[in-house]
C-alpha positions in Angstrom: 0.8 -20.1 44.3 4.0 -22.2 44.4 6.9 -20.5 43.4 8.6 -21.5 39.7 11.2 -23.7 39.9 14.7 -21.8 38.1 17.3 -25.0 38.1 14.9 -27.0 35.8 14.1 -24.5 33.7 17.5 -23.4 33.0 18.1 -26.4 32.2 15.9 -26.7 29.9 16.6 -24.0 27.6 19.9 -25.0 28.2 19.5 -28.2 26.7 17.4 -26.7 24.2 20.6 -24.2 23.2 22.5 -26.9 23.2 20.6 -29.1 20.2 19.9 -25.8 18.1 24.1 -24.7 18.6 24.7 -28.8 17.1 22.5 -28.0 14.5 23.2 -24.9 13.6 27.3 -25.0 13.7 27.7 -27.7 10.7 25.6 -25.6 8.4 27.3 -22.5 9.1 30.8 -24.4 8.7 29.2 -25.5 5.1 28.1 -22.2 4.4 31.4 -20.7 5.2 33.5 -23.3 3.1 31.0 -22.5 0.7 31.5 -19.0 0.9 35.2 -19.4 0.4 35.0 -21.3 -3.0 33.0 -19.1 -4.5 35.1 -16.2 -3.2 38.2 -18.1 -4.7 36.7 -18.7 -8.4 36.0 -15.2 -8.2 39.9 -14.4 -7.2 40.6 -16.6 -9.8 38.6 -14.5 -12.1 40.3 -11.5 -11.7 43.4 -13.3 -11.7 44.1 -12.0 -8.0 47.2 -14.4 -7.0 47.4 -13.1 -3.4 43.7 -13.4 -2.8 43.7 -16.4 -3.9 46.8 -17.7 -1.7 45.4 -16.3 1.2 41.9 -18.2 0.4 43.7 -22.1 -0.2 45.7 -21.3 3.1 42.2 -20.9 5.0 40.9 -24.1 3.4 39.5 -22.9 0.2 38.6 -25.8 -2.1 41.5 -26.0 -4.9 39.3 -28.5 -6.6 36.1 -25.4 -6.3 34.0 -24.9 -9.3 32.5 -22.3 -11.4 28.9 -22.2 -10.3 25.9 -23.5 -12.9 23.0 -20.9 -13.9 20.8 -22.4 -11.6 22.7 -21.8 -8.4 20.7 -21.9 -5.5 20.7 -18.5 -2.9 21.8 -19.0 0.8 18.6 -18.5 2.4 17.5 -22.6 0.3 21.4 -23.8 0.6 20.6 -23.3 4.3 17.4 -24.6 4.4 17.9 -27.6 2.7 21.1 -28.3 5.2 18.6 -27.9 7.8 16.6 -30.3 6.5 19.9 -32.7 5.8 19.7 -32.5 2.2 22.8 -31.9 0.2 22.9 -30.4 -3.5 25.2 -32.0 -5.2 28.7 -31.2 -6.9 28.5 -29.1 -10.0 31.0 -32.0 -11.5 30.7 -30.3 -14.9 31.3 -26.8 -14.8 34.5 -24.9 -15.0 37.3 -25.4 -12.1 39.2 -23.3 -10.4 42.6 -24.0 -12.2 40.8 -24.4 -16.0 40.0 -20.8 -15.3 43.7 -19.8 -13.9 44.9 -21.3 -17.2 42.5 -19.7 -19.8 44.0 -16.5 -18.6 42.5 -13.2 -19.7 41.4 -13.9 -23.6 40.9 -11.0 -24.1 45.0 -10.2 -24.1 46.9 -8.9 -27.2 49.9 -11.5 -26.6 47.8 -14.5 -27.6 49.7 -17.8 -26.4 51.0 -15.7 -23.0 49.8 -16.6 -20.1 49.8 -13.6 -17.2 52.4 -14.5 -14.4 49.8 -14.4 -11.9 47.8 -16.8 -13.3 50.7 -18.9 -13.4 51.0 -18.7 -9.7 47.6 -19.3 -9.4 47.9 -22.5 -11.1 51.3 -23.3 -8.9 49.4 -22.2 -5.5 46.3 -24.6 -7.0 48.1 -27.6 -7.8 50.0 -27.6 -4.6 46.7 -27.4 -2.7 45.9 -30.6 -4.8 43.5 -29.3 -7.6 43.1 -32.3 -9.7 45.2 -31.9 -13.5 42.9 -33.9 -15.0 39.1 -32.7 -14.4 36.6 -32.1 -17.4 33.7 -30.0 -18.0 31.1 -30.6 -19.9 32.5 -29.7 -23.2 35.3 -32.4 -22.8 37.9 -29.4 -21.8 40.4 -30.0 -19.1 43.2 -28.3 -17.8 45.8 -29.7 -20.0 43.9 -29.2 -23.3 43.4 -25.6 -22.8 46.8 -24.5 -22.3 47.7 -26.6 -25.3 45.0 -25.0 -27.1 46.2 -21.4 -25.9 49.6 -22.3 -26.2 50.6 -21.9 -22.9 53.6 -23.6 -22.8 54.9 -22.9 -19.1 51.3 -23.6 -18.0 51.8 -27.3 -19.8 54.6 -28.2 -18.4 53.3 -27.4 -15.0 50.6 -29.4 -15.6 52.9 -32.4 -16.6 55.1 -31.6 -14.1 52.0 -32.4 -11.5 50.4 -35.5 -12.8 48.4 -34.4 -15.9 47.6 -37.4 -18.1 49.5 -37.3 -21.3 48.3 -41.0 -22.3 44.4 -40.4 -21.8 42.8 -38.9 -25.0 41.9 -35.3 -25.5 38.5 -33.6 -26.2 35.8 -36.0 -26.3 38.0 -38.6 -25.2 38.8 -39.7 -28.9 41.8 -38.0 -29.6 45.4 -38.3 -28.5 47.0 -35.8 -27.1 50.6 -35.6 -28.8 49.1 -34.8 -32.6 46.7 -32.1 -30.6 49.6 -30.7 -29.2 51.6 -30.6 -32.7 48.5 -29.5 -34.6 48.5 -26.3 -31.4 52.1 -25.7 -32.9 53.3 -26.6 -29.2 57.5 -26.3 -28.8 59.6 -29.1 -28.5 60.4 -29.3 -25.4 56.3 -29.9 -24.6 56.8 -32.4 -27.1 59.7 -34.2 -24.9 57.6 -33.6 -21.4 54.7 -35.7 -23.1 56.8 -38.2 -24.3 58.4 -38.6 -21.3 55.0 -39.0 -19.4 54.5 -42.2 -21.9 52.7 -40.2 -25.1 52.7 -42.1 -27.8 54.8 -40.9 -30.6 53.1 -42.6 -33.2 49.2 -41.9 -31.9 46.7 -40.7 -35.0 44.3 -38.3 -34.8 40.7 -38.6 -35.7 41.6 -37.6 -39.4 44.5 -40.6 -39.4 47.5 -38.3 -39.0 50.1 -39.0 -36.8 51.9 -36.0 -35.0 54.5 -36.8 -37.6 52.5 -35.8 -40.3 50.2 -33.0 -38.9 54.8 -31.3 -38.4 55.1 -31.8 -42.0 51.4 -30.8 -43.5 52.0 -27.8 -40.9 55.6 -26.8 -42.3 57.0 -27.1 -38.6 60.7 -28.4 -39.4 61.8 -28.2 -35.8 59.0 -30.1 -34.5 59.5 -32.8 -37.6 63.5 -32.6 -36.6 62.3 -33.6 -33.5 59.6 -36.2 -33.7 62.4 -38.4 -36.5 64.8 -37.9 -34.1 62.4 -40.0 -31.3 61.8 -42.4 -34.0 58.3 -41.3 -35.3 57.0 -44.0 -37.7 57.9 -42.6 -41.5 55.5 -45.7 -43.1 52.2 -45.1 -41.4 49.5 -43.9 -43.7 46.4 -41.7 -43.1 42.9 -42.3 -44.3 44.0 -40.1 -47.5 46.9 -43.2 -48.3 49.9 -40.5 -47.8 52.8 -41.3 -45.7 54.1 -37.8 -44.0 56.9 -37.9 -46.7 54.3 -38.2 -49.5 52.5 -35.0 -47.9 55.7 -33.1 -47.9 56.4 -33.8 -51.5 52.6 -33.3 -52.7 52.6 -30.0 -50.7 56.2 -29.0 -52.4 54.8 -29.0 -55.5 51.6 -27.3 -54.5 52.6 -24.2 -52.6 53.6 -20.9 -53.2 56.7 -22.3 -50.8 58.0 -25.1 -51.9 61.5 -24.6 -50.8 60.4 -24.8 -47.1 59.1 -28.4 -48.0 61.5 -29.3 -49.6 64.1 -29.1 -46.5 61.6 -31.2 -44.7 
């Protein structure tokens, strides 16, 4: 009986270690990243700024997404790794920094955001979450703190890029007159404007920021939009100028007198 050779066979399974430790190592390094995003929306979630430092520092995703329904379990993410298929991006599901400025809805002071949601969004923007991302019901970063009337979140957002020029929503509406019609402050109103909004941009109805200030009864807001040299001629589908509104609406409500100083 001749004796079994050890060197080769060492080597073998050596060798063999070898392959399985290269095959093995990139889907655990894609399961741990993976881990990590899911462990930052859900930081995110509970509006846990620390946790949610410490995750970007250790190469969270800022740009990490709320996962769909049909979420696949590790046991077929790692299979399918195995097997050198990648799932693709959920592209259209909540991100990481539209949750961080939704903020806790559920909140008596409607129009606050929490401060540590807004050092979540500070901490996510300067791990380069992308301003300008959609989901699939045309929301973004930007309109939803207009919409909640976030007003420190929107000038963060300008502040880091966020595109006041694009168009809102379903990508059919300009952003200034959603930002009036949100009864955002002045000094959102200036950011945007600054960014290149255009003063004069009408809304799906026809109305200009100018005339949704007036219908509205904001006199600050009109003060403001004259004093950039919003266009006073410009007519909506209904033929009114936003001077005719004011003096149709004068004449109409219970209070006129606020009209009438507009």
């Amino acid at each position: 009986m001749k004796p079994i050779r050890l060197r080769p066979l060492l080597f073998v399974v050596a060798a063999l270690l070898f392959m399985a430790w290269l095959v093995v190592l990139p889907v655990v390094r894609e399961l741990r990243e993976e881990a990590k995003d899911r462990a930052l929306i859900a930081a995110v979630k509970r509006s846990n700024a620390p946790a949610v430092v410490h995750l970007l520092n250790d190469g969270a995703n800022a740009n990490s997404r709320e996962a769909s329904k049909d979420t696949h379990p590790y046991w077929r993410i790692y299979w399918d790794l195995l097997r050198r298929r990648h799932w693709p991006t959920e592209k259209n599901t909540t991100s990481a920094l539209m949750l961080a400025t939704e903020g806790d809805l559920d909140r008596d002071d409607f129009g606050t955001l929490p401060p540590a949601n807004f050092l979540i969004m500070a901490a996510l923007l300067k791990h380069g979450a992308d301003p300008n991302t959609f989901n699939h019901e045309g929301e973004c970063p930007l309109s939803l703190a207009l919409g909640y009337r976030h007003t420190e979140a929107t000038l963060l957002l300008i502040h880091h890029g966020a595109k006041v020029t694009d168009r809102g929503g379903d990508h059919s509406y300009p952003w200034l007159p959603i930002a009036v019609f949100g009864s955002a402050e002045p000094r959102v109103l200036d950011a945007m404007l600054k960014q290149g909004a255009d003063i004069n941009a009408r809304y799906g109805s026809g109305e200009t920021a100018l005339m949704m200030a007036a219908r509205g009864g904001h006199i600050l807001t009109v003060q403001f939009l004259l004093a950039h040299h919003a266009n006073l001629t410009i007519k909506g589908l209904n033929g009114r100028t936003a001077l005719d509104t004011v003096r149709y609406l004068s004449h109409t409500r219970r209070y006129g007198a606020e009209y009438e100083q507009i």
